[in-house]
N, C-alpha and C positions, 0 to 999 in steps of 0.2 A: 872168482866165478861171477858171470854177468847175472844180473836176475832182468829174470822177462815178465813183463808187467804185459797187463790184457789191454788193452785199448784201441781204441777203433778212430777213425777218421771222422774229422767235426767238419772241417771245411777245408778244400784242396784249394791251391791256385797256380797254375804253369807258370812258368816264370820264363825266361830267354833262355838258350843252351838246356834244353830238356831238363828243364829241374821245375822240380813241385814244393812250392811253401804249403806246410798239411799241418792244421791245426788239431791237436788230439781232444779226445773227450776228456784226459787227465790236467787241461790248462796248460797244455806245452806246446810247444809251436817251435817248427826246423825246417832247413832249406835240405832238401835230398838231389843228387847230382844223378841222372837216369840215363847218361850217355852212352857208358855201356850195356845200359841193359834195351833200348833204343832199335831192334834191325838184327834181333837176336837170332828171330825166326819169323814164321809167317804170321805168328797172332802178333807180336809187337813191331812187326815191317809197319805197319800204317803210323804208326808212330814218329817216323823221320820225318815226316810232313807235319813242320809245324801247325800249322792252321788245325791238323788235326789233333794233337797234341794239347793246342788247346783247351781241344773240347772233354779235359777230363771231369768230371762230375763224382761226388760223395756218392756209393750205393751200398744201404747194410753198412756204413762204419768202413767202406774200402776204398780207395778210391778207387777210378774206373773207368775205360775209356769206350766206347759204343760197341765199341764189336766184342766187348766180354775180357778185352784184357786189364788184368788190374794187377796192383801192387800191395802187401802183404803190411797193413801197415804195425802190426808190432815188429817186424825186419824193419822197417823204416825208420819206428823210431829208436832201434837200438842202434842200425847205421848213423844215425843223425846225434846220438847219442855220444859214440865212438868217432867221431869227427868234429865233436865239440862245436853242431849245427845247431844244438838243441837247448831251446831256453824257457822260461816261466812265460805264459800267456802277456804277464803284467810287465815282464822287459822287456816285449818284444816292442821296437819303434814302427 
């Protein structure tokens, strides 16, 4: 059984190929892959455009991008988790 731990977003950063490095309030830190989720629909269509993509921003512990869409970050860091993205604050280079 997975256990889901509470935690929120410390600090996001876009990375190339629509992925977010998101450091958590529990000292861990992972690279998530958002390609598919990317042109889903109309709230994350503005997303393909990287330039905008960039512009994601920490809001509340989420991350989040200006027009209201955001990303669920205890999903994140279980994805991140489960992909073997996810490491200690202190290993990360």
């Amino acid at each position: 059984m997975t256990e889901i731990r509470m935690v929120e977003a410390r600090r996001v950063r876009a990375l190339d190929g629509y992925r977010l490095e998101i450091v958590f309030d529990d000292d861990t830190v992972g690279v998530i892959d958002l390609t598919d989720f990317v042109g889903l629909g109309e709230v994350t269509e503005p997303l393909r455009d990287p330039a905008y993509f960039r512009r994601v921003f920490v809001e509340m512990g989420t991350p989040t991008w200006p027009n209201g869409c955001n990303i669920d970050p205890i999903n994140a860091q279980m994805t991140m988790r489960e992909a073997g993205t996810l490491r200690a604050v202190s290993a990360a280079v």
